[in-house]
Each structure stands twice: as C-alpha cells, then as structure tokens.
C-alpha positions as MATLAB code, in Angstrom:
seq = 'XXXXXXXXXXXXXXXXXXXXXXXXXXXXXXXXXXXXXXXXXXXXXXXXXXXXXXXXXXXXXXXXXXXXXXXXXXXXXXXXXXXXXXXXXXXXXXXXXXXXXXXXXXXXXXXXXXXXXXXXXXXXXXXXXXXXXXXXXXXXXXXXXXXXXXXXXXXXXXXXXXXXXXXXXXXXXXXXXXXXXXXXXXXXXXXXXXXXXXXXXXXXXXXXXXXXXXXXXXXXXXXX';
ca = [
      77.509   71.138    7.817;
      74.208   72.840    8.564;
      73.049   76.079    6.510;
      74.211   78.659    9.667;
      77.475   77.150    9.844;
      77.889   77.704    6.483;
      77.350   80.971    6.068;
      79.849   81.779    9.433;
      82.234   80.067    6.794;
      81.301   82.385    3.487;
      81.409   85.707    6.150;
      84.751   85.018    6.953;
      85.978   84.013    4.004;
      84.337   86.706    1.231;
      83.139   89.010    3.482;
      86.062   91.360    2.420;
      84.900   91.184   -1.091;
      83.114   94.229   -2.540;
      79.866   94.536   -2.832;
      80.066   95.087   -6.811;
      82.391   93.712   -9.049;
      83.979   95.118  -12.383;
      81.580   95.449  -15.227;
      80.851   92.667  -17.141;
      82.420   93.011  -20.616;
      80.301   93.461  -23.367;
      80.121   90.273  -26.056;
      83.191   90.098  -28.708;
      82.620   90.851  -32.392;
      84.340   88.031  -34.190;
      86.058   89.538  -36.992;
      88.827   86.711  -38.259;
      87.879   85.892  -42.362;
      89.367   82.826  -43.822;
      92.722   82.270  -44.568;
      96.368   81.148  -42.748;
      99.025   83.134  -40.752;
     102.284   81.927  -40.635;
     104.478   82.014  -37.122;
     108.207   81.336  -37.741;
     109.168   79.135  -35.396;
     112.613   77.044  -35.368;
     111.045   73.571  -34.603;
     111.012   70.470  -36.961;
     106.932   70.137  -36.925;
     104.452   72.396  -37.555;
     101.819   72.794  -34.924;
      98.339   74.363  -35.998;
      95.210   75.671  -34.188;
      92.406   76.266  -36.839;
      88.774   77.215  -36.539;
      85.923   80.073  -37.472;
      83.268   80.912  -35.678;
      80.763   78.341  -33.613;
      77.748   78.388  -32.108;
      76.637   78.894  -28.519;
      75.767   76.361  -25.534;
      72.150   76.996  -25.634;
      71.304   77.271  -29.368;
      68.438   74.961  -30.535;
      70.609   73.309  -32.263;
      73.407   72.822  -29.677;
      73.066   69.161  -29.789;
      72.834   68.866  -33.035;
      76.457   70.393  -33.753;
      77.792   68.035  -30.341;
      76.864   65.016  -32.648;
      78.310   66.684  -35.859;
      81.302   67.504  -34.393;
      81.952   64.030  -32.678;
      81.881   62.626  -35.938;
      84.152   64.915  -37.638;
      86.486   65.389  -35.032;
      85.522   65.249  -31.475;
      85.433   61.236  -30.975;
      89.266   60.087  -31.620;
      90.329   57.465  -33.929;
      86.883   56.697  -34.674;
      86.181   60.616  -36.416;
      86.844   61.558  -39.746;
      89.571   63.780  -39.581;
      91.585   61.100  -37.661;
      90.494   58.570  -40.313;
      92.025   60.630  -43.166;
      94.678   62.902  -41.746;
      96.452   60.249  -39.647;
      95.244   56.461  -40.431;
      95.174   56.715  -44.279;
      97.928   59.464  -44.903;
     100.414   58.941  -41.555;
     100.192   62.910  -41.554;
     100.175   63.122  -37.516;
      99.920   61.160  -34.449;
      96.579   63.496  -33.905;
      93.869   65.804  -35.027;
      90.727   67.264  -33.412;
      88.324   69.916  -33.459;
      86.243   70.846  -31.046;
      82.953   73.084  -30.448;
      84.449   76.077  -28.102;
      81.390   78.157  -26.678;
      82.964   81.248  -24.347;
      81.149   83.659  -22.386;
      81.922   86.960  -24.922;
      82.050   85.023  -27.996;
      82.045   81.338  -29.524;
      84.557   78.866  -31.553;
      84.636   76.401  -33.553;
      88.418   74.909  -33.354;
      90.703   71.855  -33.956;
      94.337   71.087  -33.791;
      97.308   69.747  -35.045;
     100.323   68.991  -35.818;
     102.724   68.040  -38.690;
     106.060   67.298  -40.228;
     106.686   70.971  -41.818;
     106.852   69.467  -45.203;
     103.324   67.922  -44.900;
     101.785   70.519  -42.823;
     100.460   71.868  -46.404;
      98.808   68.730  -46.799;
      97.537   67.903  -43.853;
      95.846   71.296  -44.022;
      94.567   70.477  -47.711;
      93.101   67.579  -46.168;
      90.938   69.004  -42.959;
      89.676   71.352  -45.798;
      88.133   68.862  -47.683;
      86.562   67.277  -45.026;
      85.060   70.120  -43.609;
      83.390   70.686  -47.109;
      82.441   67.245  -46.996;
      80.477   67.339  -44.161;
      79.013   71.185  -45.222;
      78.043   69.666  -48.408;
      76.548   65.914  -47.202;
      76.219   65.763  -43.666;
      76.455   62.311  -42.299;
      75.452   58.807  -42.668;
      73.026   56.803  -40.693;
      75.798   54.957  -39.564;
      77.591   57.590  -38.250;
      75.049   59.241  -36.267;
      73.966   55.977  -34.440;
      77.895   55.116  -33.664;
      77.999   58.691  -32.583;
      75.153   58.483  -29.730;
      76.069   55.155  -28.475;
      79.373   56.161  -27.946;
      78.395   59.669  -26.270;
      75.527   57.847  -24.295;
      77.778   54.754  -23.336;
      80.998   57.009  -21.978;
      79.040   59.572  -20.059;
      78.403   58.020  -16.974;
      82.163   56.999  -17.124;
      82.792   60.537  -16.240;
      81.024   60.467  -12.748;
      83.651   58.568  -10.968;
      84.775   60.341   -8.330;
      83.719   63.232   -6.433;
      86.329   65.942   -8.328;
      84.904   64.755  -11.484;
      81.544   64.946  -10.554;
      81.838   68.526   -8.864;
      83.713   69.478  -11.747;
      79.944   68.596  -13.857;
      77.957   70.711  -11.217;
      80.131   73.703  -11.532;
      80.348   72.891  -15.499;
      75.984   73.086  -15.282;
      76.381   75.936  -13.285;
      78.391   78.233  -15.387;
      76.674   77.424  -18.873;
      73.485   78.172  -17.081;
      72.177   74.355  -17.470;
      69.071   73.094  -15.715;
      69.320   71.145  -12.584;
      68.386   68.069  -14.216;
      70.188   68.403  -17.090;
      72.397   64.929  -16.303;
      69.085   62.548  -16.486;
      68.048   64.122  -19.629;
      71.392   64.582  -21.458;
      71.239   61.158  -23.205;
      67.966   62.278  -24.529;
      68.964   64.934  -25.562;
      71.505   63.241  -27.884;
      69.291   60.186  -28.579;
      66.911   62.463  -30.119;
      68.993   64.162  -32.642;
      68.189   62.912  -36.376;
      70.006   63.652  -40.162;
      67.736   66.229  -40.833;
      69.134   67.811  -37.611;
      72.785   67.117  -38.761;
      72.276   68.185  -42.325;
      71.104   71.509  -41.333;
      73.668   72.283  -38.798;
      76.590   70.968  -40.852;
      75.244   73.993  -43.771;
      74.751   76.665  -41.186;
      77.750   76.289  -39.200;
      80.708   74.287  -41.243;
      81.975   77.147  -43.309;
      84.941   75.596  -45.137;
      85.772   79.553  -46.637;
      86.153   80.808  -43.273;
      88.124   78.288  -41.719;
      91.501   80.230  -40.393;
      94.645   78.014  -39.932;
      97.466   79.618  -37.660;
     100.510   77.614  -38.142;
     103.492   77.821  -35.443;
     106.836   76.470  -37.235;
     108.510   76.636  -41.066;
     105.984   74.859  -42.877;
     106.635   74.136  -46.384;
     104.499   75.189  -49.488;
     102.152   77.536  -47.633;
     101.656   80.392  -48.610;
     100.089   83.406  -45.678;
      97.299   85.525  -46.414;
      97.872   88.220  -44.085;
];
C-alpha cells in the first residue's frame, strides 16, 4: 500500500471524527492505606487481588523493579511467592503479582486464591515475603536466573504477526523508543543487587499492602 492510498483509507474511515477529543483526565491521587476489605461472597474459595502503589514505565529504575518483581512473583513456579504459598504450604494452585503502570496512576498488584479457611494464611504468608524482599533484596542467584529467563523467553514472544503488532502498539502507547526491542535485553542484563536492593526499599512497602478478599474467608478480620 503506498503512502496516498493510505491516507484515501484514514479519510474515509476517521474523517468523521472531531477535530478535538475530550480532555485528557488529570493523573489519579492514590489514596488506598494498608489494610483488607472483606466482600461476602457465597463461594467455597476465597479469591484476592492485593497491591499498593507502583512505580511508572519510565522511572530510572523501571528495570530494576521488572527484575524484582520476576523474582517475587512475576516468573511462575520458579518466584517466591509460588515457592512458599503453593509448593511448600499447598495453599493455591497460583499466586502472582505483577508491576501495573496506567496512564493516571500506577500499581503494584498480585493475586490469588484460597480455600476460605486458609485464605488467612495464605495472606500471612505473601506478607512476609514482601518484607523479605523490602528488608534483603535478592541473591546473586536469583538475579542471574531472573535475566536469563527474561532474556531467553523474549524473542519467544515475536511469533506471529498479532503478537508482534501487539509489541509495536505496546512501544507505542508507553511512549518507548523505536529501538527499544534490540536494546531490551540490555537493559535487563545490566541491572545489578545494588539496583535490586534499592528498589525493593523504595517500592515494597509491606504496611501498605491492601488485600481485597471476594468470599467468607475465615479468621480475617476487615479494617474498613
């Protein structure tokens, strides 16, 4: 398709649209402290979404909380929070967090779910890791299984072209530079524990971590 054919297409298409759209809304004030909220809910499992607030896409430091976050809960079975909630404890079939950066505001979430009598638990347990990794970061270990699996699986995601005009549109909305896909992997490669240990204290807040818990979970009691 050449460049005047094109725009014959976009005319016809959008040329109905206004010339100005609505205004954009201003940036959210994130207000939620620490604490739980309870939703009755007739079901035999508790399901919970839990978080505070994160940091956004182009912080310094982005990277540096990617990594973090892969190891605590962003990599599957390997992460921590799968390692203690559901392979040592049997407390759920799955539990992640995840870094959530919006356009009006930013995230830091996980989820999961639980047997309503060990929902108290399980949420005892992402506690403590969370401090864990506030208080001592991660090993060496860690952080190199961490970037080789990141590295290694990212060009598994360019296999097809939805996927990889799915990336282009991704790049496109976070404001990412056109060549961000050859330097990505660098990006990672060159995060160290210094990096990790002083991301992990500025943005792992164990006191403000929220749970919201959908279900009739046993020995919890709501703050609000």
């Amino acid at each position: 398709i050449t460049p005047s054919e094109l725009g014959a297409l976009l005319d016809e298409l959008l040329g109905d649209l206004p010339a100005a759209g609505a205004e954009i809304p201003v940036r959210a004030q994130y207000q939620l402290t620490g604490g739980l909220t309870v939703v009755e809910f007739d079901t035999p499992q508790s399901v919970v979404t839990f978080g505070h607030e994160g940091i956004k896409r182009d912080d310094d430091d982005f990277f540096a909380a990617y990594l973090m976050n892969t190891i605590l809960g962003g990599s599957g079975r390997q992460s921590r929070l799968m390692e203690e909630v559901r392979e040592k404890r049997g407390l759920t079939y799955g539990v992640y967090s995840y870094l959530a950066p919006m356009d009006f505001g930013e995230m830091y979430m996980g989820r999961v779910a639980s047997a309503n009598d060990r929902v108290a638990e399980t949420i005892e347990v992402i506690r403590n890791e969370w401090m864990k990794m506030a208080e001592n970061g991660v090993s060496a270990e860690e952080l190199d299984g961490a970037k080789t699996y990141l590295t290694g699986a990212y060009p598994l995601r360019f296999d097809g072209n939805g996927p990889i005009a799915n990336i282009m549109v991704g790049m496109q909305m976070q404001g990412l530079p056109i060549d961000y896909i050859a330097t990505r992997n660098d990006k990672v490669n060159a995060v160290t524990l210094d990096d990790i240990s002083r991301m992990a204290k500025r943005l792992v807040r164990p006191d403000d971590l929220h749970f919201v818990v959908v279900g009739q979970p046993e020995g919890l009691e709501p703050s609000d």
